[in-house]
C-alpha positions as CSV (number, residue, x, y, z in Angstrom):
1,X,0.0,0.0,0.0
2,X,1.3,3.1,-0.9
3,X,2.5,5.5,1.8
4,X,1.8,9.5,2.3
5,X,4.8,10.4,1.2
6,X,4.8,7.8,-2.1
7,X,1.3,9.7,-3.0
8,X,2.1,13.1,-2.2
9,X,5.5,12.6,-4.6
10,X,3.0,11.2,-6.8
11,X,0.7,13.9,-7.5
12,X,4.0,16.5,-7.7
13,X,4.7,14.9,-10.2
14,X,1.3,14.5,-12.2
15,X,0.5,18.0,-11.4
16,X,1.5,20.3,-14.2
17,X,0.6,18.3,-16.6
18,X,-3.1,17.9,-14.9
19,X,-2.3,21.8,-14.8
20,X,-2.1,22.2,-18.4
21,X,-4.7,19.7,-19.7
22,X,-7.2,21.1,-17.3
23,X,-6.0,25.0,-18.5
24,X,-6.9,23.8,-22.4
25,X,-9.9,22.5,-21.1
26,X,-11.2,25.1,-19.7
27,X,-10.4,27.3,-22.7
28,X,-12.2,24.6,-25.2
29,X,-15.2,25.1,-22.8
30,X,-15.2,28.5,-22.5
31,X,-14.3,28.6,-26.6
32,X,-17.6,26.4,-27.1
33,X,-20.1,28.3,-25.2
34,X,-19.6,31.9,-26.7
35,X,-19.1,30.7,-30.5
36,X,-21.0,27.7,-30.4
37,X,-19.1,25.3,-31.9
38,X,-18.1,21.4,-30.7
39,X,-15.9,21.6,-27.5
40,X,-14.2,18.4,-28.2
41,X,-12.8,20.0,-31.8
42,X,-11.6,23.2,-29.9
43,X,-9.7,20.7,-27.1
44,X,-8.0,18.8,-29.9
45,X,-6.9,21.7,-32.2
46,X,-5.7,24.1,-28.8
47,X,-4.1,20.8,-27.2
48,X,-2.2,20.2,-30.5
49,X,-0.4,23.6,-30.1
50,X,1.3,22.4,-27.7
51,X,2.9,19.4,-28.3
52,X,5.9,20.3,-27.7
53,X,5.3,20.1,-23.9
54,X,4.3,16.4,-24.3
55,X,8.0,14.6,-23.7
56,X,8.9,17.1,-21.2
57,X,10.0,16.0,-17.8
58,X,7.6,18.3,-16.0
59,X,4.4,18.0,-17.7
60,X,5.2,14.3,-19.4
61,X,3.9,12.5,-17.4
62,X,0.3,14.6,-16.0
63,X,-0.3,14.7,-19.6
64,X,-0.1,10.5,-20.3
65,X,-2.2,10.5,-17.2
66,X,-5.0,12.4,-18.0
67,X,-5.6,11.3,-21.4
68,X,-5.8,7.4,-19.7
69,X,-6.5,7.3,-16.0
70,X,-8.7,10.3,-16.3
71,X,-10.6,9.3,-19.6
72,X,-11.5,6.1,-18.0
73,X,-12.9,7.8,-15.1
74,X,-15.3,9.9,-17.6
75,X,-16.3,6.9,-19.6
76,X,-17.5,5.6,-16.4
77,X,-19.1,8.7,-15.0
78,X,-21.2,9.0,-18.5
79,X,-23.3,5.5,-17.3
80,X,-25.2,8.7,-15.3
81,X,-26.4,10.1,-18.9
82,X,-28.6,6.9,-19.2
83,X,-31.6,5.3,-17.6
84,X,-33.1,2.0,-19.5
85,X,-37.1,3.9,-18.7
86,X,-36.2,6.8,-21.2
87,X,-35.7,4.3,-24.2
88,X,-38.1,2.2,-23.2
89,X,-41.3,4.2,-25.1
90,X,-39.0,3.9,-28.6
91,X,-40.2,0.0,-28.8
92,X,-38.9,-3.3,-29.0
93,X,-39.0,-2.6,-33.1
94,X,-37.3,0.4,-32.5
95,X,-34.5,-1.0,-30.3
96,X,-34.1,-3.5,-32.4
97,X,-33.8,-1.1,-35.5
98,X,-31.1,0.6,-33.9
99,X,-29.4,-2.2,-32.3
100,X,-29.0,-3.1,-36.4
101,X,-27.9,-0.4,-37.7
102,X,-25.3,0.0,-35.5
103,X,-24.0,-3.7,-35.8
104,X,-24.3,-3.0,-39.7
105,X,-22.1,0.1,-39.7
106,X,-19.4,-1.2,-37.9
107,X,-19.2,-4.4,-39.8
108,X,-19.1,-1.6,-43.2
109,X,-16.5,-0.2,-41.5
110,X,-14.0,-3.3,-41.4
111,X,-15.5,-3.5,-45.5
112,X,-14.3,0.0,-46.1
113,X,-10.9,-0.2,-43.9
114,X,-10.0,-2.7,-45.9
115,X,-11.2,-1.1,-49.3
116,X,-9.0,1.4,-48.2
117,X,-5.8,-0.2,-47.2
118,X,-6.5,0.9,-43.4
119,X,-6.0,-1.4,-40.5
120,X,-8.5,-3.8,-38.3
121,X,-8.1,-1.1,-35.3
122,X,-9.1,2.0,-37.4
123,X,-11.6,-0.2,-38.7
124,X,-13.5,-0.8,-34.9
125,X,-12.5,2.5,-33.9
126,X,-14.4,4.9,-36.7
127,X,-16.9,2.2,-37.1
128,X,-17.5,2.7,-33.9
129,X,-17.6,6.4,-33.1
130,X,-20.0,6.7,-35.8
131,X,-22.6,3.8,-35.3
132,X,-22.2,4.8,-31.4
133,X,-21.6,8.3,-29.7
134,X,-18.9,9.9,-31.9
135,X,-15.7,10.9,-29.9
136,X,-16.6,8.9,-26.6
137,X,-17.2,5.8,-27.9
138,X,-13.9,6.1,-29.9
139,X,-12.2,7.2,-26.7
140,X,-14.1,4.0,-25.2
141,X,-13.2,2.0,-28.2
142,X,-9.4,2.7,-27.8
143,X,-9.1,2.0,-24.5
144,X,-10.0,-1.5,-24.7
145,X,-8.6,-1.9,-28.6
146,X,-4.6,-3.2,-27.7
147,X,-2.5,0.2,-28.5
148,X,0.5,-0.3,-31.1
149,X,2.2,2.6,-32.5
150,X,-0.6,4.3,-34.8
151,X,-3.2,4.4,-32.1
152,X,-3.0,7.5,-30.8
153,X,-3.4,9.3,-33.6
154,X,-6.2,7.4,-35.0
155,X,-7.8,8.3,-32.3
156,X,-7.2,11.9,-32.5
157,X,-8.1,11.8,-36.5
158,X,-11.5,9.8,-35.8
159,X,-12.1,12.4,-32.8
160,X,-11.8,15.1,-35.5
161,X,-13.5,13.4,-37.9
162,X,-16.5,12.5,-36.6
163,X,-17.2,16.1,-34.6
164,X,-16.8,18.0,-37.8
165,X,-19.2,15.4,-39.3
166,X,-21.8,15.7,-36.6
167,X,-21.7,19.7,-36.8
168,X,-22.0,19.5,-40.6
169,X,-24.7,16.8,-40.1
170,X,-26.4,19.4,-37.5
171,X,-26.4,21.8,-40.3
172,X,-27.6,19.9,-43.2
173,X,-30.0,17.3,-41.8
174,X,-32.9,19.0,-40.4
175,X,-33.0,20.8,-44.2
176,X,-32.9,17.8,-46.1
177,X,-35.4,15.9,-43.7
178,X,-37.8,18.4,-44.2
179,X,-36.9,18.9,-47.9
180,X,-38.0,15.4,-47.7
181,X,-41.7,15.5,-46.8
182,X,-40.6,13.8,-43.4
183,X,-42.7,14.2,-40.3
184,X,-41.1,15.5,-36.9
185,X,-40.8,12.3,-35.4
186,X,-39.2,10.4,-38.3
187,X,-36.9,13.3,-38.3
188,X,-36.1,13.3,-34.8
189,X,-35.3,9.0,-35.2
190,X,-33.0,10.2,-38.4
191,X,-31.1,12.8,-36.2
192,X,-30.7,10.4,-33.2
193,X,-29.8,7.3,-34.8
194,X,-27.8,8.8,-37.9
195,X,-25.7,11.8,-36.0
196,X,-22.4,11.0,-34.3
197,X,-22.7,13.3,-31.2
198,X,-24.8,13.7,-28.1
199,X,-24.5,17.9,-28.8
200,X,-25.0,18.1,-32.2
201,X,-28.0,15.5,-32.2
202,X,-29.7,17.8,-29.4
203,X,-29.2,21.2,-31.3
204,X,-30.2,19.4,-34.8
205,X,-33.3,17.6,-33.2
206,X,-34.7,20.6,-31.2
207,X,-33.9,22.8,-34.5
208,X,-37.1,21.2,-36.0
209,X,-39.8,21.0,-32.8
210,X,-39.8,20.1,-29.3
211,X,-41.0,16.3,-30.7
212,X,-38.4,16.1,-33.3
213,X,-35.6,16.6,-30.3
214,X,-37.4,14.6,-27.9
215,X,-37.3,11.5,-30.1
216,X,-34.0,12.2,-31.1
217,X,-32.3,12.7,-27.7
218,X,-34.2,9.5,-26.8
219,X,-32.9,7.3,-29.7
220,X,-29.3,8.8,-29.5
221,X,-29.3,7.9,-25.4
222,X,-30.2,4.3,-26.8
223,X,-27.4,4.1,-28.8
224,X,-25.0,5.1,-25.8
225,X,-26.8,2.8,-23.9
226,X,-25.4,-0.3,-26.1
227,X,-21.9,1.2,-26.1
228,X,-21.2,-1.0,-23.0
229,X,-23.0,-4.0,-24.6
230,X,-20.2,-3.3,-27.5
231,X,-17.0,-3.2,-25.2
232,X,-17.8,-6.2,-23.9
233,X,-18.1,-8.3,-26.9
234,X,-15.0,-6.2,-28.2
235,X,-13.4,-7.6,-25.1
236,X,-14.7,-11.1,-25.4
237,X,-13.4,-10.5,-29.2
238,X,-9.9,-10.1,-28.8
239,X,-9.2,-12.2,-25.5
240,X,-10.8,-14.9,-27.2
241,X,-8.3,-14.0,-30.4
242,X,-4.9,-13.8,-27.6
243,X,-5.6,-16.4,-25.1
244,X,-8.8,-17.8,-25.1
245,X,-12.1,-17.1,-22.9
246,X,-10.2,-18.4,-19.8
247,X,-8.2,-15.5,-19.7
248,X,-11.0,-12.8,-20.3
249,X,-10.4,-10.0,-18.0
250,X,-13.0,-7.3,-18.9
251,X,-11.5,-3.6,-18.2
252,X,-12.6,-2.0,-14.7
253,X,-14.0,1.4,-16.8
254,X,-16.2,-1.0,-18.6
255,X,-17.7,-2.8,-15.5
256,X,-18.0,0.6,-14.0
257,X,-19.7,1.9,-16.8
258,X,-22.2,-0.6,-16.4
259,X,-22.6,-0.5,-12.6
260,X,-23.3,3.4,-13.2
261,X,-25.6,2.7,-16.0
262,X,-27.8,0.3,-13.9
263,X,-27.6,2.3,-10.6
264,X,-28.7,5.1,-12.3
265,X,-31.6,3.0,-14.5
266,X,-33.2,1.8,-11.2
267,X,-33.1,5.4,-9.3
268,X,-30.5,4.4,-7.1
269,X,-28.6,7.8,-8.0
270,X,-30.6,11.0,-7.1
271,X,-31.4,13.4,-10.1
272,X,-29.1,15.6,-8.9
273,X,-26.6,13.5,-8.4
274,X,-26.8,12.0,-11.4
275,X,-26.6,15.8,-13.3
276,X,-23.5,16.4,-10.9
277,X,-22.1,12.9,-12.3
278,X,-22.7,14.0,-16.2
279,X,-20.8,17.3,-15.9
280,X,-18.0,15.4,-13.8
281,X,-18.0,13.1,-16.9
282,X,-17.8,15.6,-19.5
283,X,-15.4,17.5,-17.9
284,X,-13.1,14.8,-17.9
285,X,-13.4,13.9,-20.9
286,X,-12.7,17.1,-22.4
287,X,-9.3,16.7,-20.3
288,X,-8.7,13.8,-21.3
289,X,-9.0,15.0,-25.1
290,X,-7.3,18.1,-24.5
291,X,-4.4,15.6,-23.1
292,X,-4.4,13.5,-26.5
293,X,-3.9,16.6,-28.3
294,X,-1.1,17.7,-26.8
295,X,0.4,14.1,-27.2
296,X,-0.3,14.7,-30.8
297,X,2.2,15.7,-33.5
298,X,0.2,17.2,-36.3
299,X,2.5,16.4,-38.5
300,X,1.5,12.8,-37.8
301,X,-2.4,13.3,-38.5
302,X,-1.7,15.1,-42.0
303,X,0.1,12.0,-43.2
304,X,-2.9,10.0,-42.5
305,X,-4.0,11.1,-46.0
306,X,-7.3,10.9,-47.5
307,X,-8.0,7.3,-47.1
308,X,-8.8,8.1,-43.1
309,X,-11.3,10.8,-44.7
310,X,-12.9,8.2,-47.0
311,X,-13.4,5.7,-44.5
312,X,-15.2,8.0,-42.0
313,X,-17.3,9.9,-44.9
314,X,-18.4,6.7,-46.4
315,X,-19.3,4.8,-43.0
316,X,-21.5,8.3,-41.9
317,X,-23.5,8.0,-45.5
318,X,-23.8,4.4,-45.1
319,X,-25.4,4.6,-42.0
320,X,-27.5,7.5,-42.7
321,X,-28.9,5.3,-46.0
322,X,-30.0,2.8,-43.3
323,X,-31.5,4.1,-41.1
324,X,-33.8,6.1,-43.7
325,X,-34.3,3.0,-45.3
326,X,-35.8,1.7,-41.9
327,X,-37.8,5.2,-41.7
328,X,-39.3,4.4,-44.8
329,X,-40.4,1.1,-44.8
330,X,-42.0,1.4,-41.0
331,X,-39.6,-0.4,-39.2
332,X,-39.8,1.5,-36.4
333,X,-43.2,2.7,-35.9
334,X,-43.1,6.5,-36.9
């Protein structure tokens, strides 16, 4: 057990780089609220700047730490977004719809990694954000996804990737829905089950009526409900692939997730509480992305090349195609 001392010398050590991850942070956020744009973009892009503060001795090693330790905390913390009653008046057709699409997407996601020339992890890790929750599930994804020495900045390109998508999507889809003929509620299910991010699906839903945002906060709340359900069988997945089911050790931020997300589904965590939980949660992960950035060379994410761009794009139309295709023949009841 570690003594007094051990800890205190511990967090001297972790603290400027805490210091400077929470500093970007607090800038994205502040950034976010008075222009309006996606906090997790303006985290990335400031945290990038400096980079060169990633391998030093004083801030090294706060920085590693809050783009893992801290970003599993947040992943955890997010269960508190979710109760099971909210997505229960979508339907067992609708849950099932959605459950689909997103188990379509990211299998057209290994189809177009390897169209591509791109790797099995890029392959889980966009496929992922965008049949998910955008730039938590890939934060998720990656930390159960054995690293190698591409990983980080796939993550930071899929991160980028899908919250410029979402905001463009936030843009363009409530126009072309209505262009469309398409009635609030189908609209709202598009928004929620097509868009990448929790932000972006609330502004685009609400954009178009009070029911519109309603069904779409509900069906995108669905969809980060499953993202456990996906880190385990991703889990399963590649134990199963290293050493076999008798080794499978699931990740603690995974069975805390889900401890979090069935406390808070059977009331055991006071509203409050459970609003104090989600800001603790996005807080943290907007350190823990500010952190990656400044790990980040960007040297590194321009010689990604367009292939990374192809594979996202494609994978966001694909699953946009989908799920109107479920709109339109009644699948799910709207």
């Amino acid at each position: 057990m570690a003594s007094l001392s051990d800890i205190k010398t511990r967090a001297t050590t972790l603290f400027p780089g805490l210091l400077l991850a929470l500093t970007i942070a607090a800038a994205a956020k502040f950034l976010s609220e008075h222009y309006a744009a996606p906090v997790m973009l303006f985290a990335l892009l400031i945290g990038m700047a400096f980079n060169f503060m990633a391998d030093q001795d004083t801030t090294g090693k706060g920085v590693v730490f809050a783009s893992k330790t801290l970003l599993r905390l947040g992943i955890v913390l997010l269960g508190a977004r979710i109760t099971l009653g909210d997505i229960a008046g979508i339907g067992a057709s609708g849950l099932v719809t959605v459950a689909s699409l997103m188990a379509l997407t990211i299998g057209f996601g290994f189809v177009c990694a390897r169209l591509f020339g791109r790797g099995w992890r890029f392959a889980i890790l966009t496929g992922g954000a965008v049949a998910i929750c955008g730039a938590s599930a890939a934060l998720a994804l990656a930390a159960v996804i054995p690293a190698n020495d591409k990983t980080e900045r796939n993550v930071l390109f899929t991160v980028v990737a899908v919250t410029t998508l979402s905001t463009i999507a936030m843009i363009i889809y409530p126009v072309l829905f209505g262009l469309a003929g398409l009635s609030d509620a189908q609209s709202g299910f598009l928004i929620g089950a097509t868009v990448h991010d929790v932000a972006q699906v609330v502004g685009a839903g609400y954009s178009i009526s009070t029911e519109a945002g309603d069904t779409a906060t509900i069906v995108k709340l669905l969809r980060v409900t499953l993202l456990p359900v996906v880190l385990i069988i991703l889990a399963l997945s590649l134990a199963r692939r290293e050493s076999g089911f008798s080794q499978v050790r699931l990740p603690l931020f995974v069975v805390g997730f889900g401890v979090v997300t069935l406390a808070n589904s059977v009331g055991l965590i006071p509203a409050e509480m459970a609003r104090l939980l989600v800001e603790a949660s996005s807080w943290l992960l907007v350190i823990a992305i500010s952190a990656l950035g400044v790990r980040t060379n960007m040297k590194a994410m321009l010689d990604l090349g367009w292939r990374h761009v192809a594979v996202v794009v494609l994978e966001t139309v694909f699953l946009l195609g989908l799920a109107w295709s479920a709109v339109s023949m009644g699948l799910v009841g709207f």
